[in-house]
N, C-alpha and C positions, 0 to 999 in steps of 0.2 A: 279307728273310726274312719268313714268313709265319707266322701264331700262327693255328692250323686251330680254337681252343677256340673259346665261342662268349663274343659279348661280349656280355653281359646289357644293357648300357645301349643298346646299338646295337639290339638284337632289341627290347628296349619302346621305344623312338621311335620304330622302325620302325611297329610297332604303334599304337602312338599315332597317329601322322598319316593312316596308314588310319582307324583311328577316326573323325578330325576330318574328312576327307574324307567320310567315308560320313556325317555327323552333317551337312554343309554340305549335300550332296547332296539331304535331306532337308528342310531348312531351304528350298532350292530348292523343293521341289516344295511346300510348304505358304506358299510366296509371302511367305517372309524374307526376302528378295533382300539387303535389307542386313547382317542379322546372318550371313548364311552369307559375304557378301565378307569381314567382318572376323574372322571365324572363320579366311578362309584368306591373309589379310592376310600378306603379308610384307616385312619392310621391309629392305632390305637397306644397308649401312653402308660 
């Protein structure tokens, strides 16, 4: 079953990683190359 409310914590992470995306992106084009990779660094477990 589905819960239509909206899930706050879901909508700001979402948010967030557009942020950090758009913030790497930037870091790209001013020739951060390393701090934008560990910006989007993921490490998975």
């Amino acid at each position: 079953m589905r819960d239509d409310k909206e899930n706050l914590i879901v909508t700001k992470t979402f948010a967030f990683a557009l942020e950090a995306i758009d913030c790497s992106e930037k870091l790209r084009y001013l020739h951060k190359y390393q701090m934008a990779s560990q910006l989007l660094r993921v490490e998975l477990q």
